[in-house]
C-alpha positions as CSV (number, residue, x, y, z in Angstrom):
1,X,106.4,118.9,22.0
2,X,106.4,115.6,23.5
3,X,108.3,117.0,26.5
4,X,105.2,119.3,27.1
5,X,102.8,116.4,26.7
6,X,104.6,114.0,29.2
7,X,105.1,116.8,31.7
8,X,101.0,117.4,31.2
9,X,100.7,113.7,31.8
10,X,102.7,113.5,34.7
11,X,101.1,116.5,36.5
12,X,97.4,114.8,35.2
13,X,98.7,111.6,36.9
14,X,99.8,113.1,40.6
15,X,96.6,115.0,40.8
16,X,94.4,111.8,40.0
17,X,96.4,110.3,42.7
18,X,95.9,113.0,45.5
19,X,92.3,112.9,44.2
20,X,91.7,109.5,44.5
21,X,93.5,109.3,48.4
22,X,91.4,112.4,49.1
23,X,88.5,110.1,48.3
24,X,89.9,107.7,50.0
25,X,90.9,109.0,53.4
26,X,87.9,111.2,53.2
27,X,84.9,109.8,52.2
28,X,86.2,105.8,52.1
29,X,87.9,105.1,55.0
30,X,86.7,107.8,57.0
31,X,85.3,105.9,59.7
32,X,87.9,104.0,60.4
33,X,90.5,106.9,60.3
34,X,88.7,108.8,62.7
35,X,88.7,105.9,65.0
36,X,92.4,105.4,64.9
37,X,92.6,109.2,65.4
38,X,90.9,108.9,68.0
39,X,92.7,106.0,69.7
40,X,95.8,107.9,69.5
41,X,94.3,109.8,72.4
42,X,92.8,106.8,74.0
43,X,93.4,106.6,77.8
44,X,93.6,104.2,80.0
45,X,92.7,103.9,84.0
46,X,92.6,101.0,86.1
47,X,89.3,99.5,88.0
48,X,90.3,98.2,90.9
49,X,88.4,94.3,91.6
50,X,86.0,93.7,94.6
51,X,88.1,92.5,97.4
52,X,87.3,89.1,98.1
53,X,84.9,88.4,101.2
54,X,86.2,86.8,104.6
55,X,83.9,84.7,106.7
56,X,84.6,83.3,110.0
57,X,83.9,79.3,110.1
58,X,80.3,79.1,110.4
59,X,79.7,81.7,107.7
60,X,79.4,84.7,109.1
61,X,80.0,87.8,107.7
62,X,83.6,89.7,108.7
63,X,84.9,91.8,106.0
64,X,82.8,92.0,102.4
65,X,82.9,95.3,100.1
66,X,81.1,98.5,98.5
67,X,81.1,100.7,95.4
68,X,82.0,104.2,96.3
69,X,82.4,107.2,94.0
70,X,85.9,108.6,93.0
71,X,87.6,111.4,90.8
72,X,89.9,110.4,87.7
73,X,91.8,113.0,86.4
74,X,94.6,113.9,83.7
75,X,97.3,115.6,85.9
76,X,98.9,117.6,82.6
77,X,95.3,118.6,81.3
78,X,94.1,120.6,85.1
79,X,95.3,124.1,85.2
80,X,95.9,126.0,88.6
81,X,92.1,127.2,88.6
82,X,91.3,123.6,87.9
83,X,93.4,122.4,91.2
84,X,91.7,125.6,93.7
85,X,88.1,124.6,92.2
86,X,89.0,121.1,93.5
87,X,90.4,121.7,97.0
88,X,87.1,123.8,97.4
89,X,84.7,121.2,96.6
90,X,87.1,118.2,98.1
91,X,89.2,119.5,100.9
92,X,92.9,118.7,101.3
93,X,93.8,116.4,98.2
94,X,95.9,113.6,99.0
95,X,98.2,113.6,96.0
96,X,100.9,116.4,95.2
97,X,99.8,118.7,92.6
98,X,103.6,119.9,91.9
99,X,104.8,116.3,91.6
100,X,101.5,115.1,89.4
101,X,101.1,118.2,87.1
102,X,103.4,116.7,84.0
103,X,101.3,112.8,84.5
104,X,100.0,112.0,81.3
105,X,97.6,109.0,82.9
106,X,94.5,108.9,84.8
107,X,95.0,109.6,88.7
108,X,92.9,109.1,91.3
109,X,92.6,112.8,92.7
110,X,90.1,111.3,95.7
111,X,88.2,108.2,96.7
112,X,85.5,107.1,98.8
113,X,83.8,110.0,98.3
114,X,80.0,110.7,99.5
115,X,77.4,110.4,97.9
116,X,76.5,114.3,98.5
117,X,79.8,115.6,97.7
118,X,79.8,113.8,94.9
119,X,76.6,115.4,93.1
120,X,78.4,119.0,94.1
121,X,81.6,117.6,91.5
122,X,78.9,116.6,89.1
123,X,77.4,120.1,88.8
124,X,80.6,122.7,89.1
125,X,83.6,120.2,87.7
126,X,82.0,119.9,83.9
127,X,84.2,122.3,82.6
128,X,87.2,121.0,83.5
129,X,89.3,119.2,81.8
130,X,89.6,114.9,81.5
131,X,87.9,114.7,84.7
132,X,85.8,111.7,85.3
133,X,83.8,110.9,88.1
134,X,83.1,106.7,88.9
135,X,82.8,103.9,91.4
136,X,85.4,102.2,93.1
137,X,85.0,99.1,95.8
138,X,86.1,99.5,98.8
139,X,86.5,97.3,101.9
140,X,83.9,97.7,104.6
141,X,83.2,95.5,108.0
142,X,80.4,94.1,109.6
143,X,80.2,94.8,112.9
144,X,81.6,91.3,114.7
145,X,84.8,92.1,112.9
146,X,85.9,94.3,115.5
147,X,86.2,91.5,117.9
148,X,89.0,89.6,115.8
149,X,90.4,92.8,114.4
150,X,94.0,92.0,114.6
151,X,93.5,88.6,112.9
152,X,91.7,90.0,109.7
153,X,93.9,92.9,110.4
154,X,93.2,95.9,107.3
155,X,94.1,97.4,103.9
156,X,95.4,100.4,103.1
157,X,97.1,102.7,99.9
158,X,100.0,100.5,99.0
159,X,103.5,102.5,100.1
160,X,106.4,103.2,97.2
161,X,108.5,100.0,98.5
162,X,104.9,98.2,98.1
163,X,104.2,99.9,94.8
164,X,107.9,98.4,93.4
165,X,107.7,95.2,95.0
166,X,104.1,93.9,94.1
167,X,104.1,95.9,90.6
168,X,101.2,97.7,92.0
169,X,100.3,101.5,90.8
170,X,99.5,104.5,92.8
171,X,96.8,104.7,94.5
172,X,96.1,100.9,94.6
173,X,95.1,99.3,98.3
174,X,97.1,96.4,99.9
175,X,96.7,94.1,102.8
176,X,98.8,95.7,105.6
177,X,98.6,93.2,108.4
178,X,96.6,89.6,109.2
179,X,94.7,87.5,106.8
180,X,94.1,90.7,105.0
181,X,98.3,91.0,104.2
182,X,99.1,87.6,104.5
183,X,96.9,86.1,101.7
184,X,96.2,89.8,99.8
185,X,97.2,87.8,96.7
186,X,94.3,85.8,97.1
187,X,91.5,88.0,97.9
188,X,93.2,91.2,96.1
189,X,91.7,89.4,92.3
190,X,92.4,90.6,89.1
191,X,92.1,94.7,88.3
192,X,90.0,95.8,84.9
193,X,90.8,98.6,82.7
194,X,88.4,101.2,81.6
195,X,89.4,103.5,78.3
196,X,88.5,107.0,77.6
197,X,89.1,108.7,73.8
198,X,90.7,112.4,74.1
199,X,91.6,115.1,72.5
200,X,95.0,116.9,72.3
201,X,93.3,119.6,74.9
202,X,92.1,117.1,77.2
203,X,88.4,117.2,75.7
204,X,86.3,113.6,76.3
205,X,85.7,112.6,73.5
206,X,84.2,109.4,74.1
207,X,83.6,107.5,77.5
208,X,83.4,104.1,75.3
209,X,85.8,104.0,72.5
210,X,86.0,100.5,73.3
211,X,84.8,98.0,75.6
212,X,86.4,97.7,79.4
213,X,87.9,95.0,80.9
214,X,86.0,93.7,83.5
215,X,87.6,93.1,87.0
216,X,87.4,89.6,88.7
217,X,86.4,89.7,92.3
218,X,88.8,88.4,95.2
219,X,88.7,84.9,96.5
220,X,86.5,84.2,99.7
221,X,88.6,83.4,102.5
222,X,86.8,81.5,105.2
223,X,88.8,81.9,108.3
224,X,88.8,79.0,110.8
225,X,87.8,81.4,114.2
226,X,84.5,80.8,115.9
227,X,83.4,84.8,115.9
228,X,80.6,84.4,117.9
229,X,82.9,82.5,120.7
230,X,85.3,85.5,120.1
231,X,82.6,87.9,121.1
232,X,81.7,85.6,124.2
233,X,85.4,86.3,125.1
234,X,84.9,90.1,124.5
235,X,82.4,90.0,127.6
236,X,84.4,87.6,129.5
237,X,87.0,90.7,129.2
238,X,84.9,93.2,129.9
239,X,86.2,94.7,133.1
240,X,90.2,94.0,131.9
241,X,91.4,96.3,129.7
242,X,94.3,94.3,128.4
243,X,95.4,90.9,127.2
244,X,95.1,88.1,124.9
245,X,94.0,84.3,124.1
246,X,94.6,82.1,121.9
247,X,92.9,78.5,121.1
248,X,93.4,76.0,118.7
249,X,92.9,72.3,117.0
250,X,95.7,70.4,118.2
251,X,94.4,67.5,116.1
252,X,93.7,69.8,112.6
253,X,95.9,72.5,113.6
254,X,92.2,75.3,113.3
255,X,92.6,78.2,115.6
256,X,89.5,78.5,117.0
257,X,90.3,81.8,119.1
258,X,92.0,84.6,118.3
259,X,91.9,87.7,120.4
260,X,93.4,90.3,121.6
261,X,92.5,93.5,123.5
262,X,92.6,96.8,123.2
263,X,91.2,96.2,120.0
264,X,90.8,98.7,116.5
265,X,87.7,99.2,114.4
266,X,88.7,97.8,111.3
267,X,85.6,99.9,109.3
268,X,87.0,103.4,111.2
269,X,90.7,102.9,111.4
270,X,91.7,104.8,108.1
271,X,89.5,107.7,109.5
272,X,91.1,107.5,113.2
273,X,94.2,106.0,112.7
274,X,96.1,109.0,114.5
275,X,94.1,108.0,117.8
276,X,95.1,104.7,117.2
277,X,98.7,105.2,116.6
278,X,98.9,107.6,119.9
279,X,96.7,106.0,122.2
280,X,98.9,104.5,125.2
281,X,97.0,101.1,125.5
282,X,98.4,100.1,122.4
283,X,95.2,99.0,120.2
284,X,97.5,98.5,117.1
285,X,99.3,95.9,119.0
286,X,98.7,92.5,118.4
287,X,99.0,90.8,121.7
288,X,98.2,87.2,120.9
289,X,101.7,87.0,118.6
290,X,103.7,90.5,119.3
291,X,102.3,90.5,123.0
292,X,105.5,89.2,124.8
293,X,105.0,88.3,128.3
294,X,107.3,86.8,131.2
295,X,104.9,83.3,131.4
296,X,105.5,83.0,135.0
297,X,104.4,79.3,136.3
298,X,103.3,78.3,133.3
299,X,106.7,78.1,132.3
300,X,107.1,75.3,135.0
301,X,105.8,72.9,132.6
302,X,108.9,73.2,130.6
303,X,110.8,72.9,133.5
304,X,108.8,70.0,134.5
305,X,110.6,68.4,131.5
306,X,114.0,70.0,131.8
307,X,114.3,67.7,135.3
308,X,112.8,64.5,133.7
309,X,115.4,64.5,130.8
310,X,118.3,65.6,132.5
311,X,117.6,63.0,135.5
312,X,117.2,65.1,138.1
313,X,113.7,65.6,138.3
314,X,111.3,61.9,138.8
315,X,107.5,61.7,139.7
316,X,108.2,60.6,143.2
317,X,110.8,63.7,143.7
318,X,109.9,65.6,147.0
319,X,111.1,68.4,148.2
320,X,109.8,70.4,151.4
321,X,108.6,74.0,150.7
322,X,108.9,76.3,153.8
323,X,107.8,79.6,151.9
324,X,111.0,80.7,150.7
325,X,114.1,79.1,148.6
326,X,118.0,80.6,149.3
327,X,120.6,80.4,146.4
328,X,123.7,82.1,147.6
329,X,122.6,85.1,149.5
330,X,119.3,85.5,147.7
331,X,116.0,84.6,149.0
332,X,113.2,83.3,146.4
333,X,109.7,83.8,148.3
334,X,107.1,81.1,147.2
335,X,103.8,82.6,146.3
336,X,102.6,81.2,149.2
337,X,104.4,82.9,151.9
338,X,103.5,80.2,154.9
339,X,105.4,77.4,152.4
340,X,103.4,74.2,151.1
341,X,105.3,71.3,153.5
342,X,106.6,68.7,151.9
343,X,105.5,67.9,148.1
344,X,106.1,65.1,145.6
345,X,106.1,66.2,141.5
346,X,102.3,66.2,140.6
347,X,101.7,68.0,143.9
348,X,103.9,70.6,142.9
349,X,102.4,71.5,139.5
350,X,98.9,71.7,141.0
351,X,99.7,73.6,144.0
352,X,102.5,75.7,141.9
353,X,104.9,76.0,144.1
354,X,107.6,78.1,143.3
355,X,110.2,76.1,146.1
356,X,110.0,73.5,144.3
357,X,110.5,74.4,141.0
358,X,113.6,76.8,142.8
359,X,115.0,73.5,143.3
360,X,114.8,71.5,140.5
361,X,116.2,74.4,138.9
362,X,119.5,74.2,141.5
363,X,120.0,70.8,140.9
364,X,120.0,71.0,137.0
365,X,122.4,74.2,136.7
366,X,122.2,77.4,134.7
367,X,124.4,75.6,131.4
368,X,122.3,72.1,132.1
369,X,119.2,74.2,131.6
370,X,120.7,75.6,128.1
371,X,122.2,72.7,126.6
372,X,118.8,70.6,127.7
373,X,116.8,73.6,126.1
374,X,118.8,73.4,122.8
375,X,118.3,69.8,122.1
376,X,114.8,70.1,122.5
377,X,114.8,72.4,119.9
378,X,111.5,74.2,120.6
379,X,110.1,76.8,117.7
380,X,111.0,80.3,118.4
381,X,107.8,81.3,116.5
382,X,104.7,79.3,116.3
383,X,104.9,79.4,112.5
384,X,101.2,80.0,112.2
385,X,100.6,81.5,108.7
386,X,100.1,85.1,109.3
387,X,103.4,87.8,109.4
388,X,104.5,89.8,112.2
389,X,104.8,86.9,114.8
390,X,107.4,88.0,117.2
391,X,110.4,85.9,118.1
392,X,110.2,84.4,121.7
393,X,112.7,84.9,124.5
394,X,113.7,81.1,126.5
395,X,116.8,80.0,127.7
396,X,118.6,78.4,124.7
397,X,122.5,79.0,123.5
398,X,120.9,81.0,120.4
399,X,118.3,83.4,122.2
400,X,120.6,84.1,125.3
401,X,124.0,84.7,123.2
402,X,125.5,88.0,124.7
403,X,123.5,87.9,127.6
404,X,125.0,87.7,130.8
405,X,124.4,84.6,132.9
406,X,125.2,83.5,136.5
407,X,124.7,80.6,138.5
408,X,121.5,82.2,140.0
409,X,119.8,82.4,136.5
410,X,118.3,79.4,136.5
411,X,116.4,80.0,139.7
412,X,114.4,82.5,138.1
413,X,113.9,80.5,134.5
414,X,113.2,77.6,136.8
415,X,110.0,79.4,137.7
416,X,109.3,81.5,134.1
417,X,110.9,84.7,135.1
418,X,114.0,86.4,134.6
419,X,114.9,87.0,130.5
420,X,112.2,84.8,129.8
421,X,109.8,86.5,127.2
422,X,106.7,84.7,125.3
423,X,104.1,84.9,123.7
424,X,100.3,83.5,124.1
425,X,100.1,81.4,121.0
426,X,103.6,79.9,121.6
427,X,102.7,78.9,125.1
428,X,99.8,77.7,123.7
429,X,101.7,75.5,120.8
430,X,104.0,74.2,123.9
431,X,100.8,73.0,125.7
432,X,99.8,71.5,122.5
433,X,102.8,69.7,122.3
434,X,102.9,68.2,126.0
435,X,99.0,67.7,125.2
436,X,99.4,65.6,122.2
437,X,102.6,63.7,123.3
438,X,105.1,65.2,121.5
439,X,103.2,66.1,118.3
440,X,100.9,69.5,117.8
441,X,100.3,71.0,114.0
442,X,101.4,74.6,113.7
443,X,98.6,76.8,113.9
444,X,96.1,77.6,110.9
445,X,94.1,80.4,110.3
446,X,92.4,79.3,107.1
447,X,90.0,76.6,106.6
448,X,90.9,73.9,104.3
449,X,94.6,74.6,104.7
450,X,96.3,71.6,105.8
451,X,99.1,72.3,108.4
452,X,102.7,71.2,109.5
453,X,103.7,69.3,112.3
454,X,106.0,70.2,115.2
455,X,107.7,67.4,117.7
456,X,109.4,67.6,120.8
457,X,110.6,63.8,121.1
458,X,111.1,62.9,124.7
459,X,109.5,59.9,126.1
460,X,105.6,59.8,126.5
461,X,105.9,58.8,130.4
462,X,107.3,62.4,130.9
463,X,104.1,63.7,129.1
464,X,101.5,61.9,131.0
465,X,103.5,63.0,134.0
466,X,103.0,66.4,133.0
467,X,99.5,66.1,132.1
468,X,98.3,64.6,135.4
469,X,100.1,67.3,137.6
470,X,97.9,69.6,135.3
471,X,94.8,67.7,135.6
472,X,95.0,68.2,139.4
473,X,95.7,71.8,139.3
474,X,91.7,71.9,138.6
475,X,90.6,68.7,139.9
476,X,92.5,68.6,143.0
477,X,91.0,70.9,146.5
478,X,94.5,72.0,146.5
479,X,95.2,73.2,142.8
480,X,95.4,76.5,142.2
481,X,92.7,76.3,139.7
482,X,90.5,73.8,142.1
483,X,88.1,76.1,142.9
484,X,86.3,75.7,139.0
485,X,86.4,72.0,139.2
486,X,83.2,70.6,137.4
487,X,82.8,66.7,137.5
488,X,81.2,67.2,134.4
489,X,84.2,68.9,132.5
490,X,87.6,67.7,132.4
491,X,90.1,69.7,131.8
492,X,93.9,70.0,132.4
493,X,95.4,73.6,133.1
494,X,98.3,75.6,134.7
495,X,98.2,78.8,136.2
496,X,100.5,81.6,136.4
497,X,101.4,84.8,137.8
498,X,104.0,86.7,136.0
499,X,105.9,89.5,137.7
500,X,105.5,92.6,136.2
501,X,107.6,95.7,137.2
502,X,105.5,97.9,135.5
503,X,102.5,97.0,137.6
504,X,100.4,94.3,139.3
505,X,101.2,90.7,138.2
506,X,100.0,89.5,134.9
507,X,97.5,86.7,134.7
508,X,97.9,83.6,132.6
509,X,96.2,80.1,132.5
510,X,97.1,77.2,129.3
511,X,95.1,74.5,129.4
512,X,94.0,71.7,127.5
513,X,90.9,69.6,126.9
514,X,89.0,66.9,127.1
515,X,91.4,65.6,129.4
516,X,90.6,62.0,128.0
517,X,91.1,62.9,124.4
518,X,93.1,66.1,124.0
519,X,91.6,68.0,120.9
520,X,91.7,72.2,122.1
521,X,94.3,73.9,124.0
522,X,93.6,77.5,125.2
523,X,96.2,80.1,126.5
524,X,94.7,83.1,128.3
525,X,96.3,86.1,129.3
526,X,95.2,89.1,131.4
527,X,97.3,91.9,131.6
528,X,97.9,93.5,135.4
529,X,94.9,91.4,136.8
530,X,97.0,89.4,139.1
531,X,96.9,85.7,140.2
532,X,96.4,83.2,137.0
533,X,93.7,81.3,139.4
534,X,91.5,84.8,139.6
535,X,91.4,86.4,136.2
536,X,93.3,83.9,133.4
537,X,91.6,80.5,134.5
538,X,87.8,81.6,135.0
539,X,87.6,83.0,131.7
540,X,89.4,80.1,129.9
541,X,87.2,77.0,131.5
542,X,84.1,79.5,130.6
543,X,85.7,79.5,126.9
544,X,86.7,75.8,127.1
545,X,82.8,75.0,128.1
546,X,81.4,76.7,125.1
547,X,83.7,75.4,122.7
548,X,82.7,71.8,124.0
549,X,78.7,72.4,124.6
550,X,79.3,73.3,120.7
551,X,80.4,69.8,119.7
552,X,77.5,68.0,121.1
């Protein structure tokens, strides 16, 4: 009997205890069950942050942002019919059905879509399933951005090597090349989270299950370019369909300019980039630090220096130019066929004879020229702060190893041809050098930034040397840049003409100013537009003046 009765009480006591967690789970904690239900279906999807702004150095405007609508979905929730309804109503989809179908995350199936297409999702995409429909930024440009395009350079949907190596997700944007790649980390901010509650079949059940976490907009980036000067230079360019220039600070290391044309569209080159990528002009290029050039007479400022450190080479140095230099049985024509008589050193770098600088070249030797070269230990890259600078191509042990050299070689160095290759911003870093005795910042491209300094430690007598033969290239009747003398103005320039065996000669003019107080040099290039003294020079002293009218 007492068997029964403790079996009665045991049964008695299990029920009240499933009775009293039915009440429990039921009617008690009800609430909170259902929530934690619910979160077990709680989905996450990133929301990208505002791109921070970029402004030139006044303040203007270049690159700021906009929401624009996109479609989230569950790849494992859509069915095939899901996927046809889409490519209907979207077009091509940019993701991989196959590859996505088994995705258990939210996936952005399209972005930046209008604002008409995307009432048409609203109204026939309700029944299916997880889909969500919500704004995303994304970059846009005002219109002056186009003239500094390959500086701020542009953004696009980050690759698989770009996804592993920044921890990024699919479908995020990163900065592909300029400012926009070079300080992405800055102006890319910090991504929020949004969270939607679902069911096992892929049913929203709540849009809010708990609060998002709000995305914090990019950094500003206030770049250190004059835009407004760029677009001057724009119409400077106008009836040249190629080339570069490149100015900058030598006392704060600012670039100042920063152009180079063909130019892209930064606002349409997602849309075009296929025109872009084809077109033989080469918009994608960017010619102020990619853009590698023979520098032609220019490069007679380096050899300028060569002479005065090796010894062969002094201010009072004449040699007689009758219009053509032999080396061997080779004939070097000067660019002025009827010769220039009989020049001394500062005569030579404003009348730029080739002769002369044939000569100097002679006396130093092809291995003298190398050896001097390597202990001056120029930068093969500028070392401005943006990726993608190309290496330069000058006569040193290092650049020239494998190449084969003769006695001859020099000749053409001597005079900035032959394998030398550069490009407009170094040239303009070596004027900034020779301009600032021995002492130029590398380049900057973002204000506030404080930069690094370069040297090339040879005594300041061969500087000034250097400086006055430039100074007379404009200011003397003779100089090949004489014709834009200004009493008002002064400036110190070269001018070159660089072979090209592609085409007509390629323009170039480097010059620095005040004279009196070097602060700006500017390196102008002209692609196929001949003489430095007809194309180059005109539009750099027109440059030059702005920059200075500016100051006062």
């Amino acid at each position: 009997m007492n068997k029964i009765r403790l079996l009665r009480a045991s049964l008695w006591l299990v029920l009240t205890i499933i009775l009293i967690r039915l009440v429990q789970f039921q009617v008690i904690e009800h609430r909170y069950l259902l929530q934690k239900a619910t979160y077990n279906f709680l989905k996450e999807y990133k929301i990208h942050a505002p791109r921070g702004k970029i402004y030139d150095r006044n303040g203007i405007l270049l690159a700021s942002w906009k929401p624009a609508f996109r479609i989230m979905a569950i790849p494992k929730f859509l069915k095939d019919e899901d996927y046809k309804t889409l490519q209907e109503l979207l077009g091509n989809l940019p993701i991989d059905p196959d590859t996505l179908k088994n995705k258990g995350n939210y996936v952005e199936i399209k972005g930046n879509l209008p604002y008409e297409e995307t009432i048409k999702l609203l109204e026939k995409s309700i029944n299916i399933k997880s889909i969500v429909i919500d704004a995303d930024p994304v970059r846009v440009h005002t219109p002056y951005s186009k003239y500094a395009a390959h500086l701020i350079g542009y953004v696009s949907e980050a690759s698989k090597e770009e996804i592993k190596r920044f921890n990024l997700d699919p479908g995020d944007f990163i900065g592909k090349a300029g400012v926009e790649r070079s300080f992405d980390s800055l102006l890319r901010g910090e991504d929020g989270a949004r969270f939607i509650a679902l069911d096992s079949r892929g049913n929203v059940v709540s849009l809010n299950p708990r609060p998002p976490e709000e995305p914090v907009e990019g950094e500003e980036i206030f770049l250190t370019i004059d835009i407004k000067l760029q677009a001057l230079l724009d119409s400077l360019f106008e009836k040249y369909p190629r080339g570069a220039a490149f100015g900058m600070n030598i006392k704060t290391g600012e670039v100042i300019i920063f152009y180079s044309k063909p130019y892209f569209n930064p606002e349409s080159l997602i849309t075009r980039w296929t025109d872009y990528v084809s077109d033989k002009e080469k918009p994608l290029l960017n010619r102020v630090l990619q853009g590698l050039y023979p520098p032609g007479s220019t490069f007679k400022l380096i050899t300028t220096l060569v002479g005065l450190y090796t010894g062969t080479l002094k201010e009072n140095t004449v040699y007689y130019c009758p219009g053509g230099f032999t080396f061997g049985n080779r004939t070097w024509l000067c660019w002025r066929t009827e010769g220039h008589g009989s020049l001394n050193l500062i005569e030579a770098i404003a009348q730029s004879c080739n002769v002369y600088f044939n000569n100097v070249g002679a006396r130093i030797g092809t291995q003298k020229f190398i050896e001097t070269l390597d202990s001056f230990n120029l930068p093969e890259k500028t070392g401005i702060d943006l990726i993608g600078e190309y290496t330069v191509l000058i006569p040193t042990s290092k650049l020239l190893k494998n190449r084969l050299l003769l006695p001859s070689s020099v000749i053409n160095w001597s005079i900035g041809q032959g394998e030398i290759q550069v490009t407009p911003a170094w040239m303009a870093l070596v004027t900034g050098l020779i301009a600032g005795n021995g002492k130029c910042p590398e380049p900057i491209v973002r204000k506030g930034d404080k930069p690094k300094y370069l040297y090339l430690n040879l005594p300041p007598k061969y500087f000034e040397i250097v400086k006055e033969g430039m100074r007379m290239v404009v200011e003397s009747p003779q100089g090949t840049a004489g014709y834009l003398y200004d009493p008002s103005f002064k400036i110190a320039g070269k001018t070159g003409t660089a072979q090209n065996p592609h085409g007509k000669e390629h323009s170039w003019f480097t010059c620095f100013f005040p004279y009196d107080d070097p602060t700006y040099v500017l390196t102008v290039v002209v692609e196929n537009a001949g003489h430095g003294s007809e194309a180059a020079a005109p539009i750099a002293i027109n440059i030059a003046k702005r920059i200075m009218n500016e100051e006062k």
